[in-house]
C-alpha positions in Angstrom: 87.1 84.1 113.8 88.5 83.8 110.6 90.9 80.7 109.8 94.7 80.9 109.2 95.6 79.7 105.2 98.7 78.8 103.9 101.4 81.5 104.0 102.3 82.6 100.2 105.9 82.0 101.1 105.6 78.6 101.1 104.5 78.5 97.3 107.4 81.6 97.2 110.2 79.4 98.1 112.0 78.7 95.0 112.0 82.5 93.9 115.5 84.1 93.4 116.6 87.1 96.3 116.2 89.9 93.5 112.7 88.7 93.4 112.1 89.2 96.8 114.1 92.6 97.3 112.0 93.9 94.4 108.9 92.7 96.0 110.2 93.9 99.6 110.2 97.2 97.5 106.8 97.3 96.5 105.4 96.6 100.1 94.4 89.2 82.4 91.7 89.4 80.0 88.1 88.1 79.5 89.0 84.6 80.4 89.6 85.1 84.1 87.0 88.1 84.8 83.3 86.3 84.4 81.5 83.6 86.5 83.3 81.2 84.6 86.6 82.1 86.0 88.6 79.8 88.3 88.5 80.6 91.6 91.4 79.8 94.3 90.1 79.3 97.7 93.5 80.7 98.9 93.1 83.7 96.8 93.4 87.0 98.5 93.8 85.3 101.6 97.4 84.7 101.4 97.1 81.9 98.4 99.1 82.9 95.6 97.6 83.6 92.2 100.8 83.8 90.6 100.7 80.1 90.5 97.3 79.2 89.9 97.1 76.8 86.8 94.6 75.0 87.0 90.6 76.0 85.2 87.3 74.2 85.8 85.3 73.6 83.1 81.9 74.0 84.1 83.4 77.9 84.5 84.7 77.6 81.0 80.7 77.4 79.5 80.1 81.1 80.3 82.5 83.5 79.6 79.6 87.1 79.1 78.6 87.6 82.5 80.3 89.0 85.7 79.2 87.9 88.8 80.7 88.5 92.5 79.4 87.9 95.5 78.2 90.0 98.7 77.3 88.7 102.4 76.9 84.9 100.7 74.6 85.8 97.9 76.1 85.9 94.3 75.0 89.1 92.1 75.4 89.3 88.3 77.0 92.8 87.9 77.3 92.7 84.3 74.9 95.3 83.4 75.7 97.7 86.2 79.6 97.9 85.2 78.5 101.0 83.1 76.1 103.1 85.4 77.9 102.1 88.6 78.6 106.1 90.5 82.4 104.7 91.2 82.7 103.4 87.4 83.3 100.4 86.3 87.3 100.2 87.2 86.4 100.1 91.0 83.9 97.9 90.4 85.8 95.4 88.4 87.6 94.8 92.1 84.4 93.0 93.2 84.3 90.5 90.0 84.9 86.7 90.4 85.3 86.9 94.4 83.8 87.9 97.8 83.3 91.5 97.6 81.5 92.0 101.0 84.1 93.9 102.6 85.0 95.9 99.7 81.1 97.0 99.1 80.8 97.8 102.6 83.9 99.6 103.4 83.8 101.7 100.4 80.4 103.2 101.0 79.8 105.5 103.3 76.1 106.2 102.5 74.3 103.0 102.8 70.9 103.3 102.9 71.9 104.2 98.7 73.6 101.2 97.8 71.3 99.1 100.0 68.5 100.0 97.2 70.8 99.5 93.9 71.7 96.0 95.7 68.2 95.0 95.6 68.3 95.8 92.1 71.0 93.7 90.7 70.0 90.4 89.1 70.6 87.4 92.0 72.6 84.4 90.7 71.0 81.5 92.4 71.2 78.4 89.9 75.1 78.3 89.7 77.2 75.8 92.4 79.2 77.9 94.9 81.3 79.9 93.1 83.4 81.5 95.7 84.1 80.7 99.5 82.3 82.8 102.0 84.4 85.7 103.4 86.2 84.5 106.6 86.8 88.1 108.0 85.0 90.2 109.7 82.6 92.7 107.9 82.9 96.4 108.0 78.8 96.8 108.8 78.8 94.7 111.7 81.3 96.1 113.4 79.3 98.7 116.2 82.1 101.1 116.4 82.4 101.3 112.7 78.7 102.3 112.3 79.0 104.2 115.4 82.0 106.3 113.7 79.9 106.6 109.9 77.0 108.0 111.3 78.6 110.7 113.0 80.6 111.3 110.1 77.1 110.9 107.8 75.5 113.8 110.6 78.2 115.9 111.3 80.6 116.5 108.0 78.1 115.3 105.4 74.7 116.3 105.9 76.3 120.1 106.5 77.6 119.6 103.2 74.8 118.5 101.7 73.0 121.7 103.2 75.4 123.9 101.7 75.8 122.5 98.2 71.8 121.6 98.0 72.9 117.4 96.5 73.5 114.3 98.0 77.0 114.4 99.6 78.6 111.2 98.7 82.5 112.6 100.3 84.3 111.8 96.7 85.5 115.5 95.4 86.3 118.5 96.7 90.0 118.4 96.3 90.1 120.5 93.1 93.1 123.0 95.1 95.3 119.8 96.2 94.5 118.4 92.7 95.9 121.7 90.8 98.7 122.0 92.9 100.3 118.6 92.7 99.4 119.0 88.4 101.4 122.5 88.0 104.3 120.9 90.4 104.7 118.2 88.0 105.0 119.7 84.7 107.2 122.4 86.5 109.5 120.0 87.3 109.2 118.3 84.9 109.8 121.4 81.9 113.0 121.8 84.6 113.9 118.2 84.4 114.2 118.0 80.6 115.6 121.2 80.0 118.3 121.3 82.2 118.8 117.5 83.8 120.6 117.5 86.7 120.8 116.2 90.3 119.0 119.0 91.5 115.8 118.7 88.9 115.7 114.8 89.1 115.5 115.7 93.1 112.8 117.8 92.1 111.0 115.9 89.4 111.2 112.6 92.7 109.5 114.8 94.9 107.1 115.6 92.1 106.4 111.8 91.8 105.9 111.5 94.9 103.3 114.2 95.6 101.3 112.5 92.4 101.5 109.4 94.2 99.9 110.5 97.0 98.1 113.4 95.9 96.8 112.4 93.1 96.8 108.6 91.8 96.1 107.5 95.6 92.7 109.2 96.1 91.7 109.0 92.6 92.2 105.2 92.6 90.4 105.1 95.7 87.6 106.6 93.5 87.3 109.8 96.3 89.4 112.7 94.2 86.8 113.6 91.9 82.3 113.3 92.1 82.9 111.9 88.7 84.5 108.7 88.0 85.4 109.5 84.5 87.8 112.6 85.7 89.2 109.5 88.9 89.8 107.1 86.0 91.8 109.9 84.5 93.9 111.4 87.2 94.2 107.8 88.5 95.7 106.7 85.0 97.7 109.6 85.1 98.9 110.4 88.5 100.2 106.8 88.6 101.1 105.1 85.2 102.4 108.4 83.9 104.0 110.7 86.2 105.3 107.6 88.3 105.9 104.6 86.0 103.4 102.4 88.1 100.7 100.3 86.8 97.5 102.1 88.5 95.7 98.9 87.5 98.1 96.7 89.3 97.9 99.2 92.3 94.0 98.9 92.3 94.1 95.1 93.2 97.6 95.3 95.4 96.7 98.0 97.5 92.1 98.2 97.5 91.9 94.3 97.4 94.7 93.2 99.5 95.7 95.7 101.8 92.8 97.7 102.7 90.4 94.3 103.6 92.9 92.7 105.6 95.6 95.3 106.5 98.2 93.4 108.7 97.0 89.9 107.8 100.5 88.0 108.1 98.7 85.6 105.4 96.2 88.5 103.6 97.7 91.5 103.6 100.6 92.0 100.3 102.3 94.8 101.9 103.1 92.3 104.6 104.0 88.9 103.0 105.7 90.1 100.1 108.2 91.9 102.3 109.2 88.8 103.6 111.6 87.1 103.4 114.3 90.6 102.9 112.5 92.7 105.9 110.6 90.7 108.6 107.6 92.7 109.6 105.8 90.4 112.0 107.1 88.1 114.8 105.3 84.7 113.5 107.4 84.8 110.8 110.8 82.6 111.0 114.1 84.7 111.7 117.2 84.7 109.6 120.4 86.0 110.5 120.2 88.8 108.0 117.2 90.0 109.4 119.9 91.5 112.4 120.8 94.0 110.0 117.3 95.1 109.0 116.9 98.2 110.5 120.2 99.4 108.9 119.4 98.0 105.0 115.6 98.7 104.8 115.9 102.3 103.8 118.6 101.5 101.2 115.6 99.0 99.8 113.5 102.0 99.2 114.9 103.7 96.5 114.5 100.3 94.4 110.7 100.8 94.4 110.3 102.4 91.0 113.0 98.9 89.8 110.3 96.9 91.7 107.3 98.6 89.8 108.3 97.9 86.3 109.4 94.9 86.3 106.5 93.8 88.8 104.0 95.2 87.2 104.6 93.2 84.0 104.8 90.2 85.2 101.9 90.3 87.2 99.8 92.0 84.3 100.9 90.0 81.3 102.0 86.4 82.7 99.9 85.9 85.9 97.3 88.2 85.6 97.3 87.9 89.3 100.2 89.6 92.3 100.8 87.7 95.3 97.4 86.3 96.9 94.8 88.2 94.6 93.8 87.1 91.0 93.2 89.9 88.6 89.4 88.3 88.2 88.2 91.8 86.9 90.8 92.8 84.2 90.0 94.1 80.5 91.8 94.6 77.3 90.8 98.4 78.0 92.6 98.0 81.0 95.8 96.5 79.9 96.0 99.0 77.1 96.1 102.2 79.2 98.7 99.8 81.3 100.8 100.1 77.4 100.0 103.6 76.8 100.9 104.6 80.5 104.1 103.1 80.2 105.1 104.6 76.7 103.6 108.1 77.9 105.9 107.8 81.0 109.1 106.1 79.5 109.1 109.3 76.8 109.1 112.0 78.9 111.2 111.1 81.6 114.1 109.3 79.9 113.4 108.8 75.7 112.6 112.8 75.2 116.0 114.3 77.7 118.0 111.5 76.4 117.0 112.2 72.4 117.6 116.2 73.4 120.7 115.7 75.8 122.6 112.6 75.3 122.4 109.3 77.9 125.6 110.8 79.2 123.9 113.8 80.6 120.8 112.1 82.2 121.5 108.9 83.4 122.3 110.6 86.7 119.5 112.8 87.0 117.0 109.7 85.8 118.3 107.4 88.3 118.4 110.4 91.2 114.6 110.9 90.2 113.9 107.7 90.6 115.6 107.0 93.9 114.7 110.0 95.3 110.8 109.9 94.9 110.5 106.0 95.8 112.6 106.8 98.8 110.3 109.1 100.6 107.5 106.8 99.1 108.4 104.3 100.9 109.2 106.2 103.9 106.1 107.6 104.3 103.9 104.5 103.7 106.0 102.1 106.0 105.5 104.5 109.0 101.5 103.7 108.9 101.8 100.2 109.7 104.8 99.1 111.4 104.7 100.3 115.0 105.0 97.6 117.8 101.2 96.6 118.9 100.1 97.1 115.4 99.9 93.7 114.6 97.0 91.1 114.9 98.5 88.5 116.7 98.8 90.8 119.5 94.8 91.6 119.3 92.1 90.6 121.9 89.4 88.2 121.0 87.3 91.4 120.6 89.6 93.2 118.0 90.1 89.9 116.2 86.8 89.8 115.0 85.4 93.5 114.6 86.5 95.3 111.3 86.5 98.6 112.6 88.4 97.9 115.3 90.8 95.8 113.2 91.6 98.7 110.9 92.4 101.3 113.6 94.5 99.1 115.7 96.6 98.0 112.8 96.9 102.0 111.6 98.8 104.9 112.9 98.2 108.7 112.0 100.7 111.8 112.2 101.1 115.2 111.4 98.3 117.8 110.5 96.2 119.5 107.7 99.5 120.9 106.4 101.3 117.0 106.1 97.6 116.1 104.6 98.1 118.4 101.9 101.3 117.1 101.2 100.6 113.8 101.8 97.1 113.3 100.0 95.9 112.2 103.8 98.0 109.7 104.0 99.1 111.1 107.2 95.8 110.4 108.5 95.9 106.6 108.1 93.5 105.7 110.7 90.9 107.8 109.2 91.6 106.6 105.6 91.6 102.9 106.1 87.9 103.4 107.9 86.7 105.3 104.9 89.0 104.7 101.7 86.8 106.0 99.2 86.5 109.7 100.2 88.2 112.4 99.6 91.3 112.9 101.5 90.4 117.1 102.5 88.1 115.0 104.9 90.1 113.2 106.7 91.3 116.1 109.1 87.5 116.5 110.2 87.2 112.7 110.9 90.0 112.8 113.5 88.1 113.9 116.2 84.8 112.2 115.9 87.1 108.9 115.4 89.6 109.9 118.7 86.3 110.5 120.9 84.5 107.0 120.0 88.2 105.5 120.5 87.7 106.9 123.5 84.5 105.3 124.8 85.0 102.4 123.3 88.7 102.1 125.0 90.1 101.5 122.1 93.6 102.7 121.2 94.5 105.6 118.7 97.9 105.6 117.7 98.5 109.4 116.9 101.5 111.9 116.4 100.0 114.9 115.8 101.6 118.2 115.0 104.3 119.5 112.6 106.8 116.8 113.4 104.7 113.7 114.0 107.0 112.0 111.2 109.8 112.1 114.2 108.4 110.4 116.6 106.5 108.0 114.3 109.9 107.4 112.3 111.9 106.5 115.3 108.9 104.1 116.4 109.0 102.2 113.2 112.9 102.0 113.4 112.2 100.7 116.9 109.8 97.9 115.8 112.0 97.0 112.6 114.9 96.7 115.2 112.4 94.4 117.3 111.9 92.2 114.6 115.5 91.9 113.6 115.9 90.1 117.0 117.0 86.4 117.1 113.2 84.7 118.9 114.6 82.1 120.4 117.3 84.3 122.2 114.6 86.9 123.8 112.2 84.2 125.1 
């Protein structure tokens, strides 16, 4: 069973409200990325980096190697940055901390990375560098290897069979990839030559589709076989067609969210809501949190705010977000970060405003905005926040099996047509067991996943159909209603 840390709002509690509404919104160089680099025990468990100040210096002697550290034995990964299959951005996420649950969770083809393992230098003669990893591990969950064989037998090795190489589940998604590209410069060509409500409308739901479609899985390292062309589409999907630091997202979202997804004290998208939305019942009540379920969809539209100010500050003055140190970072890095943001900042407001006026776009620029954070938002939100998705309300069994964890803290909705509008983010369930695939598989992971659920007796939370967004909408209205409810009047 893994220990309760110190809640990140504790450290939080001198921030200002616009702080929090902008992180309520959103759900360093060489010095900090080697085996030299400071290492907060509370990191990524809730601790937060932002505040971290203090540096050791026996990790100051050695600043050229990168080490991180897998099932309690520390590896030097140095070398392998450049020849790793999922490139060295995805595998910066594993430097300077416990990666165990990232390495395992992230691969679905084992018996491969079992062999480069044994291959990587083994870091022996250096005092503990990071604190074993408290929660549970993907591999020794039963179900979870239960549910990656089957999908190994029955959607990979048919694949493998047909395209006569080692099917690894990253590409595939060359159609959803085209589609979501030609949207976005449509709308875009539309957007600066004739800004409007209407084409900033368009140009959101553009952003939106790159979000999902595009940035998500490529970050993920699933879009593409090669990890140049998901570095690329990553980079661009994200930093510029949406304004949002893809480097920023990496740790936020693959570090944070995905190891410990619901983790009151682990999990970003939880704790950094708080204390504007209230999105699990240990946390304390306020009487503004009565209103909740009325003002949280007004909060989503201040996503893309959230973004740019957020990103720079946690890039260039922590190096760190809420609860996860940016251990890995590079100058490379940081510079597509710059690039990105001048790339993105031209053609949606420097170009229309230098060929229209500010008069004549400030409307459409903010509607685009808005518009694409909105449904963002909406659509993320849904996966989580359903009553009985939270740990607290686990068994004993559930607590402490990773599999388990991730499908009892998920929800799924819709079909094959909402996964390719949705990147597979409709199938959440499916996603948060295998992360780094591509999201065209998702749909043939449902039912292999639903029938082990089955014998198992574990729960599925599914809305399937055309309009599984209803039902799953009003659910997450129902839970944010629940939590807007005074505790000490409903015991």
């Amino acid at each position: 069973m893994h220990k309760k840390v110190a809640h990140p709002n504790e450290i939080h509690n001198t921030t200002t409200i616009l702080w929090h509404i902008l992180q309520a919104c959103k759900g360093g160089d060489d010095v900090i990325a080697h085996s030299c680099s400071p290492h907060n025990p509370e990191m990524g468990k809730g601790g937060n980096a932002s505040m971290v100040k203090n540096r050791s210096p026996a990790r100051e002697a050695n600043r050229c190697r990168k080490v991180t550290q897998i099932r309690g034995q520390v590896y030097d990964i140095t070398d392998f940055a450049e020849s790793h299959p999922g490139g060295a951005q995805l595998l910066a996420l594993a430097v300077g901390r416990d990666a165990t649950i990232l390495f395992e969770s992230h691969h679905i083809r084992t018996e491969i990375v079992d062999r480069v393992l044994k291959t990587l230098p083994k870091v022996d003669d250096i005092d503990k560098l990071f604190p074993d990893e408290e929660f549970p591990a993907p591999l020794d969950s039963p179900v979870y290897r239960k549910i990656q064989q089957r999908v190994r037998d029955e959607i990979l090795a048919p694949l493998e069979r047909t395209k006569g190489r080692a099917a690894t589940g990253r590409g595939g998604c060359l159609l959803d990839m085209a589609a979501v590209v030609a949207f976005f410069f449509t709308s875009l060509s539309l957007y600066i030559a004739c800004p409007s409500i209407m084409t900033g409308i368009i140009l959101g739901l553009a952003g939106y589709w790159s979000g999902t479609g595009l940035q998500h899985t490529a970050n993920h390292g699933g879009l593409c076989r090669s990890s140049y062309w998901n570095q690329f589409w990553g980079w661009f999907g994200s930093d510029v067609v949406i304004g949002k630091s893809s480097l920023e997202w990496r740790y936020h979202h693959t570090v944070s969210h995905h190891s410990y997804c619901n983790d009151i004290n682990r999990d970003q998208d939880v704790y950094t809501s708080f204390p504007l939305i209230r999105l699990d019942e240990t946390q304390p009540w306020s009487w503004y949190h009565t209103f909740q379920p009325i003002y949280t969809p007004f909060i989503w539209p201040l996503l893309y705010l959230a973004a740019q100010i957020g990103d720079f500050v946690n890039i260039f003055i922590y190096k760190a977000s809420p609860g996860v140190e940016y251990t890995g970072i590079t100058p490379i890095e940081v510079a597509l970060y710059v690039f990105g943001k001048i790339f993105h900042v031209s053609i949606t407001l420097a170009i229309p405003v230098y060929l229209h006026g500010w008069a004549k776009i400030w409307a459409p620029f903010v509607v685009y905005s808005c518009f694409g954070s909105f449904v963002l938002c909406w659509f993320f939100i849904v996966s989580h926040n359903l009553d009985g998705l939270r740990p607290h309300q686990f068994s004993h069994t559930t607590r402490n099996d990773w599999g388990r964890w991730q499908i009892e803290t998920s929800a799924s909705w819709g079909n094959v047509f909402w996964s390719f509008l949705s990147g597979g983010l409709n199938y959440q369930i499916e996603h948060h067991l295998f992360p780094g695939v591509a999201h065209n598989l998702y749909p043939l992971m449902q039912p292999i996943i639903k029938q082990e659920c089955v014998n198992e007796g574990i729960q599925y939370n599914g809305f399937d159909g055309y309009f599984g967004i209803v039902p799953i909408t009003f659910k997450m209205f129902c839970f944010l209603k629940k939590m807007s409810l005074n505790p000490s009047k409903t015991k």
